[in-house]
ROMI-454501 format. One record per residue (C-alpha): x, y, z; residue number from 1. Coordinates in Angstrom, 2 decimals, m for minus. Example, Ala and Ser with C-alpha at 12.3 -4.5 7.8 and 13.67 -1.06 7.14 Angstrom:
2
+---------+---------+---------+-----+
:    east :   north :      up : num :
+---------+---------+---------+-----+
:   12.30 :   m4.50 :    7.80 :   1 :
:   13.67 :   m1.06 :    7.14 :   2 :
+---------+---------+---------+-----+
***
This chain:
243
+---------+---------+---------+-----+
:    east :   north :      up : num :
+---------+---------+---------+-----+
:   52.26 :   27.57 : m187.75 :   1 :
:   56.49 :   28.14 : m187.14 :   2 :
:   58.42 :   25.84 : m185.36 :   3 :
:   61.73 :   25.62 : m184.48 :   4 :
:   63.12 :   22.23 : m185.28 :   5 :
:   66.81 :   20.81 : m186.15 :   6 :
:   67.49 :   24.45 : m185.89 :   7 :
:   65.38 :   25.88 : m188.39 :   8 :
:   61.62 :   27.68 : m188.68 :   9 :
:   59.73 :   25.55 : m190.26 :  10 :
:   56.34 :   27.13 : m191.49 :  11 :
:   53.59 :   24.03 : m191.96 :  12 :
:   49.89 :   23.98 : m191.96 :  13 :
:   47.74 :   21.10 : m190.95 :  14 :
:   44.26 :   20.29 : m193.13 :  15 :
:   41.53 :   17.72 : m192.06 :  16 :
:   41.64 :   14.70 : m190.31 :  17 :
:   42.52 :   10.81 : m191.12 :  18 :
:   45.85 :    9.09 : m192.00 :  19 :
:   48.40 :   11.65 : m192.23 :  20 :
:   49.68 :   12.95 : m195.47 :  21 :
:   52.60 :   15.07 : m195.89 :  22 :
:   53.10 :   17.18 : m199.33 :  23 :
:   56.30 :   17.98 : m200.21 :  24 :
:   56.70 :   20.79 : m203.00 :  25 :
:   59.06 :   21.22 : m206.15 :  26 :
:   62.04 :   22.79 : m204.95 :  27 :
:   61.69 :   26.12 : m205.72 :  28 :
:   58.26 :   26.24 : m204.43 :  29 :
:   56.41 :   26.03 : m201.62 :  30 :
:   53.33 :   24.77 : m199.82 :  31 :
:   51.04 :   27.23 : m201.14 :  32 :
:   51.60 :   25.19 : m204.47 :  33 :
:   49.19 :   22.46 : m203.07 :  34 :
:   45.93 :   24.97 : m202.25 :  35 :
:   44.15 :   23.01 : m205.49 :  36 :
:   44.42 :   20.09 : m203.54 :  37 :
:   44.28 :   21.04 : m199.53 :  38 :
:   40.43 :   20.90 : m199.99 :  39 :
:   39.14 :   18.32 : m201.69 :  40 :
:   41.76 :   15.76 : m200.19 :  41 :
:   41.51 :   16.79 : m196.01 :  42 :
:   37.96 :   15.21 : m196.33 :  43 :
:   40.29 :   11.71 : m196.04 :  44 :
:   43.67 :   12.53 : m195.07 :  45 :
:   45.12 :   14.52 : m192.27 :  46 :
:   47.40 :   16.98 : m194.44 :  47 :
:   50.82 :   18.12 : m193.28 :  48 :
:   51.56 :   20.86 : m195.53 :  49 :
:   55.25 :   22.01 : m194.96 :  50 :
:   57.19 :   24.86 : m196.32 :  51 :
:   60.82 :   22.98 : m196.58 :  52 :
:   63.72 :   24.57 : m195.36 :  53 :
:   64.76 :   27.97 : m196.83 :  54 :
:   61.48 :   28.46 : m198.80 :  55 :
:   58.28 :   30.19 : m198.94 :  56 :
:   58.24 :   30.95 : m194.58 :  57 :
:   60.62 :   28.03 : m193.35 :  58 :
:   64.73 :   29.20 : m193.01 :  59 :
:   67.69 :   27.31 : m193.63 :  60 :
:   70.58 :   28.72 : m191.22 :  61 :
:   73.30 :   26.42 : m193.60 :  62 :
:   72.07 :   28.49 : m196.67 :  63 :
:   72.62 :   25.71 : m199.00 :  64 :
:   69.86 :   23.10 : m199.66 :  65 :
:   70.38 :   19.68 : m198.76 :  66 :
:   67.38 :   17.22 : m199.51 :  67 :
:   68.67 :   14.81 : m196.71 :  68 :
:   69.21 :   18.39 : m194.36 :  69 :
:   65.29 :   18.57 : m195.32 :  70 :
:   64.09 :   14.84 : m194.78 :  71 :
:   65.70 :   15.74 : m191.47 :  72 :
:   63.31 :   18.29 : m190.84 :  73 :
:   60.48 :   16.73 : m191.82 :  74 :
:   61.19 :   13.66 : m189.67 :  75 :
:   61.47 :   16.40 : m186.75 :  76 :
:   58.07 :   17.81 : m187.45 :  77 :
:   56.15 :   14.74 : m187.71 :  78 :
:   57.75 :   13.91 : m184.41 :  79 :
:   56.52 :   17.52 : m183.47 :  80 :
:   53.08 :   16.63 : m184.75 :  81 :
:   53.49 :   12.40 : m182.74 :  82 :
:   52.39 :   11.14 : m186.26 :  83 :
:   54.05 :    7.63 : m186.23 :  84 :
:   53.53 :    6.21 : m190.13 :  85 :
:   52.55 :    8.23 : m192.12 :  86 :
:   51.91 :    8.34 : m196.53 :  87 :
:   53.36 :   10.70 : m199.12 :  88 :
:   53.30 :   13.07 : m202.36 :  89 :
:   56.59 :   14.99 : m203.55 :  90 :
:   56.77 :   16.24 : m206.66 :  91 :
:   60.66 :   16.56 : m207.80 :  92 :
:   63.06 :   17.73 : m204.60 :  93 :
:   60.02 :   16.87 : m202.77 :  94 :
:   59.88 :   13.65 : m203.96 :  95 :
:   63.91 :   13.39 : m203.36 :  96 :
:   63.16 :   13.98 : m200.10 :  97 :
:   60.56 :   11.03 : m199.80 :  98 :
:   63.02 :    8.94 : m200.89 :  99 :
:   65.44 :    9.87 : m198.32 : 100 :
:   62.79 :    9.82 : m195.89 : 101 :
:   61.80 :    6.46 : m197.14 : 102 :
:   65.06 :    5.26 : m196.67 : 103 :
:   65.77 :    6.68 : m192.98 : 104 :
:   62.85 :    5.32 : m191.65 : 105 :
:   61.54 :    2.46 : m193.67 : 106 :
:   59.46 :    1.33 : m191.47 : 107 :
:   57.22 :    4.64 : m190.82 : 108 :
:   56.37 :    5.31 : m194.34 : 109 :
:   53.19 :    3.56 : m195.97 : 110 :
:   52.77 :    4.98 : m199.24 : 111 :
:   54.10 :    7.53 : m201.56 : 112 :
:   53.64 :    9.02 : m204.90 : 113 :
:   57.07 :   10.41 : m206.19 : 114 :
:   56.44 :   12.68 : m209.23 : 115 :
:   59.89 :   13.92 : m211.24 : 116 :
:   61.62 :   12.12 : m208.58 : 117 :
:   65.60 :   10.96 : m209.56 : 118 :
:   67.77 :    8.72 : m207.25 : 119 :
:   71.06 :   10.72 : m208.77 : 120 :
:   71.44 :   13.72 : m210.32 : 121 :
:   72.52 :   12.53 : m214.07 : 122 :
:   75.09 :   14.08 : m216.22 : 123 :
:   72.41 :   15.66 : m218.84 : 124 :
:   70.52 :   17.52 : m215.55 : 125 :
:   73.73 :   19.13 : m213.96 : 126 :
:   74.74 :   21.78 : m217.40 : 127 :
:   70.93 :   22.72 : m216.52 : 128 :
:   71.26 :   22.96 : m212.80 : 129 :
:   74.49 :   24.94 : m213.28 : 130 :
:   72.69 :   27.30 : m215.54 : 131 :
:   69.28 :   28.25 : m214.28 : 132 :
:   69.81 :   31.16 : m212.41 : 133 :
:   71.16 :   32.77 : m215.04 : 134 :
:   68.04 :   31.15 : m217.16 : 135 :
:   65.23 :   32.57 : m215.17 : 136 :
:   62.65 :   35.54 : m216.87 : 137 :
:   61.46 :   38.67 : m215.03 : 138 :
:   58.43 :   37.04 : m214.50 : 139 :
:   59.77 :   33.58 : m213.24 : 140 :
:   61.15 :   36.16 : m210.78 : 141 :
:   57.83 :   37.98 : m210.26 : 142 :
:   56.29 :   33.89 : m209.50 : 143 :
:   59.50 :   33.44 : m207.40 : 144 :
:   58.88 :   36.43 : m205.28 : 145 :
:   55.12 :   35.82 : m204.82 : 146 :
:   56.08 :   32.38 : m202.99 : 147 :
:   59.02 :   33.69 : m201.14 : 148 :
:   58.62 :   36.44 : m198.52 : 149 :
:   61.91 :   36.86 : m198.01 : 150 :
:   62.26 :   38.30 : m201.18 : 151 :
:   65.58 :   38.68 : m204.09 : 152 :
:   68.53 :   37.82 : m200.87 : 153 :
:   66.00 :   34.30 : m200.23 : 154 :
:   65.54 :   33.60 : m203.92 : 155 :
:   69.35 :   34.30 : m204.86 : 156 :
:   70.19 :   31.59 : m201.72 : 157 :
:   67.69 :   29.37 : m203.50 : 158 :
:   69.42 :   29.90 : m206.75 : 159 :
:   72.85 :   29.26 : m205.60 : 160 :
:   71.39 :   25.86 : m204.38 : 161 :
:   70.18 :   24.64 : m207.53 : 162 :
:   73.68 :   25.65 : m209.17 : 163 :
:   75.48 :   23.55 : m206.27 : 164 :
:   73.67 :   20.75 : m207.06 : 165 :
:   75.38 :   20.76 : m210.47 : 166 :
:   78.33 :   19.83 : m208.18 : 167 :
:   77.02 :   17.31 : m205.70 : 168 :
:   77.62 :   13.57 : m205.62 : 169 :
:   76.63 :   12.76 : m201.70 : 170 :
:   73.34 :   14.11 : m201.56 : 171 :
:   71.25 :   11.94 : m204.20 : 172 :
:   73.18 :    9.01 : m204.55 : 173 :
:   70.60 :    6.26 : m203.85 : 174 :
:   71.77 :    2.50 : m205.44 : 175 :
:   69.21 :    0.16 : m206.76 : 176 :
:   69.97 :   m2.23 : m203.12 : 177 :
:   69.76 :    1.04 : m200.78 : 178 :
:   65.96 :    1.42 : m202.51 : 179 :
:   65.49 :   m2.04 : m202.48 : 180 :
:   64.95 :   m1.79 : m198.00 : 181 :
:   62.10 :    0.76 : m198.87 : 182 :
:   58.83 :   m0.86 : m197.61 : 183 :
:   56.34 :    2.03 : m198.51 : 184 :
:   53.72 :    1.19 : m201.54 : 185 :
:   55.21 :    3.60 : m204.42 : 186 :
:   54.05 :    5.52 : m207.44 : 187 :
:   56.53 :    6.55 : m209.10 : 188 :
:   54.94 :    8.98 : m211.88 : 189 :
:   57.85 :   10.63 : m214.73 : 190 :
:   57.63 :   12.24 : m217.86 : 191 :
:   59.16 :   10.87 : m220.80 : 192 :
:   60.34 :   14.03 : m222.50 : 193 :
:   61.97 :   15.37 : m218.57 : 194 :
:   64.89 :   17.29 : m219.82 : 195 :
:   66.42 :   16.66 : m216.08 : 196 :
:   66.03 :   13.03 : m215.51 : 197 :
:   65.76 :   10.32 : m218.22 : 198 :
:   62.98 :    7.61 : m218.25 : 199 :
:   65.71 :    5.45 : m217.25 : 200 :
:   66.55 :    6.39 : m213.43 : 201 :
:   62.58 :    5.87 : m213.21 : 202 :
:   62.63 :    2.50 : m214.45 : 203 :
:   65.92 :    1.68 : m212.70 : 204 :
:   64.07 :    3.05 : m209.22 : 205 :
:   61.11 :    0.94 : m209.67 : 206 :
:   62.66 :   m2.39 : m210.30 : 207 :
:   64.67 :   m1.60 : m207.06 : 208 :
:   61.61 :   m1.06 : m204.92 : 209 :
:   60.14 :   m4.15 : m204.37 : 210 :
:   56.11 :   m2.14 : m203.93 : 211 :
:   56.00 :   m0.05 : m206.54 : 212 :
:   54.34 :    0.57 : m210.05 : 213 :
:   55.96 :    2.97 : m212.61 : 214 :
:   52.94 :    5.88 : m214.79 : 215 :
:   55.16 :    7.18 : m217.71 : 216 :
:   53.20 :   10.41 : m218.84 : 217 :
:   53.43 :   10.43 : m222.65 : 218 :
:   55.16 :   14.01 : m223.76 : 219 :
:   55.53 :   14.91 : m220.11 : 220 :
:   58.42 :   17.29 : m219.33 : 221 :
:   59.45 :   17.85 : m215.61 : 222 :
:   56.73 :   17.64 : m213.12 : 223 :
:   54.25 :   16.53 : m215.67 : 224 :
:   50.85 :   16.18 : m213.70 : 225 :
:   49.48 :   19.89 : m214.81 : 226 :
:   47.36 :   21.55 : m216.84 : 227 :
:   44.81 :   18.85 : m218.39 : 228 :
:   46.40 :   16.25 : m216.90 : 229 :
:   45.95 :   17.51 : m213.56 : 230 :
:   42.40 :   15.91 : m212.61 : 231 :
:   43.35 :   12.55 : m213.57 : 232 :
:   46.43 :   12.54 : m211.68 : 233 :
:   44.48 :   13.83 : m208.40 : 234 :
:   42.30 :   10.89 : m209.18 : 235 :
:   45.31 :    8.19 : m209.58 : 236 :
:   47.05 :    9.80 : m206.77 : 237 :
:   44.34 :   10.18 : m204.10 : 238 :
:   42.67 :    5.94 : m205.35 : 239 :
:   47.14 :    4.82 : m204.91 : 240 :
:   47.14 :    6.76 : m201.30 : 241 :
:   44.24 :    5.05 : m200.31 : 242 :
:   45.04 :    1.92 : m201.13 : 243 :
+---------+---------+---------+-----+
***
């Protein structure tokens, strides 16, 4: 389904029934990315599946991404949707955008998982940031184009997003005692080879949230629940929601 909320379209689908469970994609991507999961998990959760703002089918009338622009948004739908608390997965700027969602609205969130997650953007990630549109491969374009309908003029916005962050201070900027009021249960799950964030900001954003536990993935790069290790973090992820 589109809505029209804080302005934009915002494509979402709804799986199953139970507590509610939103899953937040990489940015870049979009909800398709969570098919694998969308049946196995709507047998216990109610699933709110968005597309966030200016991917896959959802717009973004500013153009630039802003992951508090987004938690926004997704504060708007669940409104839409008159789910009260609710529990959470992001996986990197969908796990920035739990954390600003988190940190709105303490009081709604129960749970979340926060996989590649940072609470600042760190000097070694922005020379990256700055770089990758120039970085990505004709077939990073062809993946690119198969998640975004609106095609080369919606990727290139996208692009010029993850360049800007290079430059942005106000966005991410969470302190260890502004994640200390977060009430939700957390996971935080990071990689310790992430080329973007350093084991560090993990470490430094569980000690500041008083519910969490911390699953370094040995060798893991950026969003390092794939491939093999894919089944066992459905498993951890699904038993943490739960509770």
């Amino acid at each position: 389904m589109i809505e029209t909320l804080n302005g934009v379209q915002l494509y979402y689908e709804v799986h199953g029934s139970g507590e509610p469970l939103i899953l937040l994609h990489g940015f870049g991507g979009c909800s398709q990315d969570w098919s694998p999961l969308t049946a196995e998990w709507s047998k216990n959760f109610q699933l709110i599946v968005p597309d966030m703002r200016g991917h896959g089918r959802s717009s973004n009338p500013s153009k630039v991404f802003r992951h508090q622009d987004s938690a926004t948004d997704i504060l708007a739908l669940l409104d839409h949707l008159k789910i009260g608390t609710f529990k959470g997965l992001g996986v990197s700027g969908g796990g920035n955008v739990l954390l600003h969602l988190a940190t709105q609205q303490p009081e709604r969130v129960e749970a979340m998982v926060l996989v590649s997650a940072t609470s600042y953007f760190p000097a070694q990630a922005r020379p990256i940031m700055r770089q990758y549109p120039n970085s990505l491969t004709e077939q990073d374009w062809e993946m690119m184009r198969r998640r975004h309908p609106g095609g080369d003029a919606q990727i290139k916005a996208l692009l010029a997003s993850t360049a800007s962050f290079a430059d942005s201070y106000d966005d991410m900027n969470f302190t260890p005692p502004y994640l200390s009021t977060i009430q939700a249960r957390t996971l935080i799950v990071q990689g310790d080879r992430d080329p973007l964030y350093p084991v560090e900001i993990s470490v430094e954003i569980a000690k500041a949230i008083p519910r969490s536990s911390l699953w370094i993935v040995p060798n893991g790069g950026h969003g390092p629940i794939g491939g093999e290790r894919w089944p066992e973090f459905v498993k951890t992820a699904a038993a943490f929601l739960r509770g």
